[in-house]
C-alpha positions in Angstrom: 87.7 78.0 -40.4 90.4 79.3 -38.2 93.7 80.1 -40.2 96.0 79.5 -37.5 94.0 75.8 -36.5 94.6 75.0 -40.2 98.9 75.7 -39.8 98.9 74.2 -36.7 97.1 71.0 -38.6 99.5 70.9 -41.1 102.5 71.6 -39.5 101.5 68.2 -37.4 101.0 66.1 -40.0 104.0 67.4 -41.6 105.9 66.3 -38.6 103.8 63.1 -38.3 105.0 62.0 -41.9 109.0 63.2 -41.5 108.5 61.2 -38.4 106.8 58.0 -40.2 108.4 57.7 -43.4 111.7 59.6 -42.8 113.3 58.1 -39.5 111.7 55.1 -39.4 112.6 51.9 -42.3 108.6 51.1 -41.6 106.3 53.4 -41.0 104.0 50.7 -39.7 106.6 50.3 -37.2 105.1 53.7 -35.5 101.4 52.0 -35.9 100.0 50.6 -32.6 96.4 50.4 -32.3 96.8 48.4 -28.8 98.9 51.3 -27.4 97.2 53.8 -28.8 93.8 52.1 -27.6 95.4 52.3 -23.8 96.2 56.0 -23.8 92.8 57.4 -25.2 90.8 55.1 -23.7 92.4 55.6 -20.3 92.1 59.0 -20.1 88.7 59.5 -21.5 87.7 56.8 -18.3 90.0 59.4 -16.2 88.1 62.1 -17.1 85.2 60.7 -16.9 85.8 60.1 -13.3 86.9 63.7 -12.9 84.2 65.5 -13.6 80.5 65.7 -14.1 78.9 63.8 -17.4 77.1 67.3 -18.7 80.6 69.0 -18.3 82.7 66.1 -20.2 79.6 66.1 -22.6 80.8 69.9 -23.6 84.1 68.8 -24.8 83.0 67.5 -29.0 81.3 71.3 -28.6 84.8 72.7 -27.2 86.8 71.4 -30.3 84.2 72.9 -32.8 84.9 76.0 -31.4 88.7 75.7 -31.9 88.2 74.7 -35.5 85.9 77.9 -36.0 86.8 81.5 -36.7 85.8 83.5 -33.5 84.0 87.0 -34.6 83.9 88.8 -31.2 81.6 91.7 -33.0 83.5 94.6 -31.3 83.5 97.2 -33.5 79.4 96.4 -33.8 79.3 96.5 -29.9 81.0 99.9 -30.4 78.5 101.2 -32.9 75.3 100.1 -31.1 76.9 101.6 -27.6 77.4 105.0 -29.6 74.0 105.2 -31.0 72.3 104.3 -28.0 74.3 107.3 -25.9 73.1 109.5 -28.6 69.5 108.6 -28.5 70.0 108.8 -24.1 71.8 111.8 -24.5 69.2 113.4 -26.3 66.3 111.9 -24.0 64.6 109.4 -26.5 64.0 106.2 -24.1 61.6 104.6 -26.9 64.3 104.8 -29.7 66.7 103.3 -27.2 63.9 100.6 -26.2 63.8 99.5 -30.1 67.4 99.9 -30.7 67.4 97.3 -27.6 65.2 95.1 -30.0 67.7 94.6 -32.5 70.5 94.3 -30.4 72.5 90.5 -30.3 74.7 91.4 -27.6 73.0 89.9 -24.3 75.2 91.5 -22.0 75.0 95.1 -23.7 71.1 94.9 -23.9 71.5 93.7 -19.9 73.1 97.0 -19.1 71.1 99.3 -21.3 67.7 97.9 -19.8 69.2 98.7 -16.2 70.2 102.0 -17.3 66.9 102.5 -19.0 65.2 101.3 -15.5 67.3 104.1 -13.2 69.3 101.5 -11.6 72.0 102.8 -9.1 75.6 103.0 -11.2 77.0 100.9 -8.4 74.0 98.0 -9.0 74.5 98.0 -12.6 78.3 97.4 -12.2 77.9 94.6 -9.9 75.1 92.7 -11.7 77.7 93.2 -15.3 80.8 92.2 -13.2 79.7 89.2 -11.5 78.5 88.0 -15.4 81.7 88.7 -16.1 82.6 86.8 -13.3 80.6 83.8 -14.3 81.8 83.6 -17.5 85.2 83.8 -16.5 84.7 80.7 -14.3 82.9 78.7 -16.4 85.2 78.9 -19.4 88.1 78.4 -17.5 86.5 74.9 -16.2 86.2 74.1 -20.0 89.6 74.5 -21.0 90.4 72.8 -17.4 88.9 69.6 -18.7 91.9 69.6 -22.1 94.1 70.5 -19.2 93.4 67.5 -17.4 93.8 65.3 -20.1 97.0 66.7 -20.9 98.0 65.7 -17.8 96.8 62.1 -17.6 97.4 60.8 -21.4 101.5 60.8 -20.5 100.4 58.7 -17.5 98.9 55.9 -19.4 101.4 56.3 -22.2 103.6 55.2 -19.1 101.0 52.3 -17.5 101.1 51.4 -21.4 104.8 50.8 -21.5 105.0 49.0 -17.8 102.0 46.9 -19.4 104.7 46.2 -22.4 107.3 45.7 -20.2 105.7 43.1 -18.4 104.4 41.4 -20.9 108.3 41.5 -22.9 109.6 40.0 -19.7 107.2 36.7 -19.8 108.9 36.1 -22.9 112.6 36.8 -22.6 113.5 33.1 -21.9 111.6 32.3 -25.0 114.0 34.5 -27.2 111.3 34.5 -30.3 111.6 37.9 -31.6 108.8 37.6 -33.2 107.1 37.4 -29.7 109.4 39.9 -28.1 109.6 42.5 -31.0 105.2 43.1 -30.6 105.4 43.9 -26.8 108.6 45.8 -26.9 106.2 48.4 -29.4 103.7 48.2 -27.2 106.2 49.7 -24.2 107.7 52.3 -26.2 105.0 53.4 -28.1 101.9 54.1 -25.4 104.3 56.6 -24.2 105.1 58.6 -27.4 101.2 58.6 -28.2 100.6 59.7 -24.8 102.8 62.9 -25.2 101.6 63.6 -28.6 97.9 63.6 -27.5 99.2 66.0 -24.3 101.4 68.2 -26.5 100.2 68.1 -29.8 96.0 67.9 -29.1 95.0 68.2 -25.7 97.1 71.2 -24.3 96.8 73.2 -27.8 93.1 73.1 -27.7 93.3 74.7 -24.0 95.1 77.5 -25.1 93.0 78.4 -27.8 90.2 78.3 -25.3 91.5 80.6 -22.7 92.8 82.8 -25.5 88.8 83.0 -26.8 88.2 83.9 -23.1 90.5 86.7 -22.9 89.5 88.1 -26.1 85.7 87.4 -24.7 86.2 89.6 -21.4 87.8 92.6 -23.2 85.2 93.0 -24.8 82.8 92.1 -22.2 85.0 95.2 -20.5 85.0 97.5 -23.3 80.7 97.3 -22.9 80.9 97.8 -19.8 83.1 100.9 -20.0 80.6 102.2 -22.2 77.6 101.5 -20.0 79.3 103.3 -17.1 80.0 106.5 -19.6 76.6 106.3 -20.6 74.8 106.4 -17.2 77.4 109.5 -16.4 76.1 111.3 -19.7 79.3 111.3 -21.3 79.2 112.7 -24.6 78.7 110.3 -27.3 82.0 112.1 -28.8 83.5 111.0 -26.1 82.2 107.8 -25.7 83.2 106.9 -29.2 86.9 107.5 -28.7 87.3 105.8 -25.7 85.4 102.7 -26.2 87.6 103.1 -30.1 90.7 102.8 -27.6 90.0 99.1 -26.9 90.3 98.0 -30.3 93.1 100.2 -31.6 96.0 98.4 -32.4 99.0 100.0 -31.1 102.6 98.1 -32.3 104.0 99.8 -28.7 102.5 101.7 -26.1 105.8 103.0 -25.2 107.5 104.1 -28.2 106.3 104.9 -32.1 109.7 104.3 -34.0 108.0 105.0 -37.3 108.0 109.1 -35.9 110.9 110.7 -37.0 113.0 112.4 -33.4 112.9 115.7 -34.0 116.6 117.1 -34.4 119.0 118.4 -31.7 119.5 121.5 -32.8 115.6 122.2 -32.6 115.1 120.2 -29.2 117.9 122.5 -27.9 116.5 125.7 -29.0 112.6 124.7 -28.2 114.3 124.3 -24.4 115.9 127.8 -24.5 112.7 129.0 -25.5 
């Protein structure tokens, strides 16, 4: 389970139940199921009509993923990439052919088996870049789709509350409360559900998704890197510590306060020098 799903959980239904029984004399007073039945039911219809069924059919998949530690396997890449160099530095094409056998990544084993094959350095990077390129695209129309909904669950919060509106003002000359009161929560609160859905569901789910992307192409990167210092016969010394770069975690790339300066006197006489 992700940690940071779990907080963002309960920190909602923290603020859910301030907002219920804390500021409200009834929390059934925040409880609208006709409202509520307006906003998710018109933008599921919207998004529907937006894009393809097999694509809106991804998005119960999409939210499993959000509730789901993501392993991105790095440091594994990393270890199979060194090995491999090793065994092509030293000439053994079979023990790289079985250490292809065992390996998980699809897009390492891609590159390895075009290296293994004496494709041109420049093929090999376009056939790896334009997967990357794929995956890119594709993922980013996923998290599109809670982007889209985000945008359209405000809207019918607000066709919600005209739909109150209208249906208060039939009444008015009636002066029943108990007529008026119903509708009136009907107008107000299609439009809060719609902007918790955008703001609280919807739009946080799209995040996490192109922040799984990102974290998805660095490492896609990082393989490639090492499939370009492999078919240059790098060392695998040197392989290591580069493709080690892309998962050190550096608090600043500028400046390491936790270095004590060196003092004046010593800067001053290491100049004269």
């Amino acid at each position: 389970m992700n940690p940071s799903t779990l907080i963002g959980i309960f920190a909602s239904i923290l603020l859910l139940v301030s907002v219920l029984f804390f500021t409200a004399e009834s929390p059934e007073s925040f409880i609208n199921f006709p409202g509520l039945a307006i906003v998710v039911t018109g933008t599921l219809a919207a998004t529907f009509i937006s894009y393809p069924l097999k694509e809106v059919l991804r998005v119960v998949r999409l939210v499993g993923l959000v509730f789901r530690r993501e392993n991105t396997y790095m440091r594994d890449d990393i270890r199979e990439l060194v090995d491999m160099s090793r065994l092509w530095f030293k000439g053994d094409v079979r023990a790289v052919e079985r250490e292809l056998e065992h390996t998980r990544n699809p897009f390492l084993r891609t590159g390895i088996q075009l290296v293994i094959a004496n494709t041109k350095e420049d093929e090999i990077f376009d056939m790896l870049r334009w997967r990357i390129a794929r995956l890119k695209a594709r993922e980013h129309a996923e998290a599109q789709i809670f982007r889209t909904m985000a945008t359209y669950a405000p809207a019918f919060g607000m066709i919600g509350t005209l739909v109150g509106l209208v249906n208060m003002l039939e009444v008015m000359d009636a002066g029943d409360l108990q007529v008026i009161g119903p509708r009136m929560a009907v107008a107000l609160l299609t439009t809060f559900y719609g902007i918790l859905l955008a703001n609280l569901v919807f739009k946080p789910i799209a995040v996490k998704l192109e922040r799984r992307t990102e974290e998805r192409l660095i490492t896609m990167n990082m393989v490639l890197e090492g499939i370009s210092l492999i078919t240059k016969r790098r060392l695998p010394s040197f392989i290591e510590e580069t493709l080690n770069s892309f998962v050190a975690n550096y608090h600043d790339e500028i400046r390491d306060n936790s270095v004590k300066p060196r003092p004046d006197s010593s800067v001053s006489a290491a100049a004269k020098g």
